[in-house]
C-alpha positions as CSV (number, residue, x, y, z in Angstrom):
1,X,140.3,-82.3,-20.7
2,X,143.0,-83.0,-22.9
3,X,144.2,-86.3,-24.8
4,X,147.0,-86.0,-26.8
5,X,150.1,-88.7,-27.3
6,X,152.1,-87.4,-24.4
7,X,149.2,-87.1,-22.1
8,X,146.6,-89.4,-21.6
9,X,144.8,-87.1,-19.8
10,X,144.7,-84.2,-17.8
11,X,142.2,-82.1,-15.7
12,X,142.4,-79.1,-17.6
13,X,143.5,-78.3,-20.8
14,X,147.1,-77.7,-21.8
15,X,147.7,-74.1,-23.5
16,X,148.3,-74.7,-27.2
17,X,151.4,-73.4,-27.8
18,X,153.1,-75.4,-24.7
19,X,151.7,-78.4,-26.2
20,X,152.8,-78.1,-30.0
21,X,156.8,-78.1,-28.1
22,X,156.1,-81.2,-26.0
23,X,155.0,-83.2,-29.3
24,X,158.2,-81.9,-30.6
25,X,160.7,-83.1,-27.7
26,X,162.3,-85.7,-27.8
27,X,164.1,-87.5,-24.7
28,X,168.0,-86.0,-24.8
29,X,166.9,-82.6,-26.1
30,X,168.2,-79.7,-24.2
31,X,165.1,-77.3,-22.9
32,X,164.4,-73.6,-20.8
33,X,161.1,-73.9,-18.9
34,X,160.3,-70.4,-17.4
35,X,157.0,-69.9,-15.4
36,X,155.9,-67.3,-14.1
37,X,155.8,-67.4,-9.8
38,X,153.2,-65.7,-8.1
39,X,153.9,-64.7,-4.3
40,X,150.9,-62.7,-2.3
41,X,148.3,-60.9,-4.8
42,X,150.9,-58.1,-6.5
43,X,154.5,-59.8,-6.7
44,X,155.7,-62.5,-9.8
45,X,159.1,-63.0,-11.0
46,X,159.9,-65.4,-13.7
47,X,161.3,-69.0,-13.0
48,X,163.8,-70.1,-15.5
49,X,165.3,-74.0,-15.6
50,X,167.8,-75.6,-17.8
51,X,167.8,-79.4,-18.5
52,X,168.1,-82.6,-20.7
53,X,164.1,-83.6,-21.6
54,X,163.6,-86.9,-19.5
55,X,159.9,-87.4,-20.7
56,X,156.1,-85.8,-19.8
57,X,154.0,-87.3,-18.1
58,X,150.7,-87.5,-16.5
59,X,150.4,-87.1,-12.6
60,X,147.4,-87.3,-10.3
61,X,147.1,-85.5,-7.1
62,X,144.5,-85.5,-4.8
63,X,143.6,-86.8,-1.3
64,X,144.8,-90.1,-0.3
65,X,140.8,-91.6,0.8
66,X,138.3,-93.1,-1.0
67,X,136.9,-90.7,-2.9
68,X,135.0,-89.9,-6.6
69,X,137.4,-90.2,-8.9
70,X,136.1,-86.6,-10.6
71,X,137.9,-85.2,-6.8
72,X,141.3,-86.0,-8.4
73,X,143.5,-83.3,-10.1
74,X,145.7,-85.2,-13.1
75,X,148.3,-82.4,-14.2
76,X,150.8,-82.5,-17.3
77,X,154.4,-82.8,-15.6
78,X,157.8,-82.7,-17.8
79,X,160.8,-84.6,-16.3
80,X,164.0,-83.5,-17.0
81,X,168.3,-83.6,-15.6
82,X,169.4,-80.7,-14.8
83,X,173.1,-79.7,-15.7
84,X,174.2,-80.5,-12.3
85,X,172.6,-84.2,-13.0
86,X,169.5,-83.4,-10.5
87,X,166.6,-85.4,-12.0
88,X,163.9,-82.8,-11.6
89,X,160.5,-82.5,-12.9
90,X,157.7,-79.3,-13.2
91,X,154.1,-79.5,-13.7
92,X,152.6,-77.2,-16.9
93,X,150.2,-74.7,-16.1
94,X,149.4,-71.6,-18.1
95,X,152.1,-69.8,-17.2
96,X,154.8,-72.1,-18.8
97,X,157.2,-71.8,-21.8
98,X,159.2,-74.1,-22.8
99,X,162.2,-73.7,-25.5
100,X,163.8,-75.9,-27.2
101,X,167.6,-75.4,-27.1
């Protein structure tokens, strides 16, 4: 689990690296997330975005019943605008790289 000043928490840990560049954003800065996508077991291809850095965020998914609260995912999300003024967000796994532009 991770508690940092961006997250309050999250399910799993956030890779090092991706988190020493979101404690360095600051809302206005220009950013290039690329992930990595997976499709069936043998094809990826990266993802690359270009945006204005919003803010990051904590988001929790899960099943809409009452349920234990340890059944709930919470994931690190980043919020950005992209150039074409899209507000658009992407959650962090451990695929993600973020650059500061």
């Amino acid at each position: 689990m991770t508690t940092a000043r961006k997250f309050p928490f999250t399910s799993r840990p956030i890779p090092a690296d991706v988190m020493a560049k979101l404690e360095l954003l600051k809302a206005g800065q220009r950013v290039r997330i690329t992930q990595i996508v997976h499709v069936g077991s043998s094809k990826t291809w990266p993802l690359i975005v270009e945006g204005t850095f919003r803010h990051a965020d904590s988001l929790a998914t899960g099943l809409a019943t009452d349920r234990l609260r340890e059944d709930d995912i919470v994931i690190p999300v980043i919020h950005f605008t992209k150039d074409n003024k899209e507000m658009s967000s992407i959650a962090i796994d451990e695929n993600t790289k973020i650059d500061i532009l």
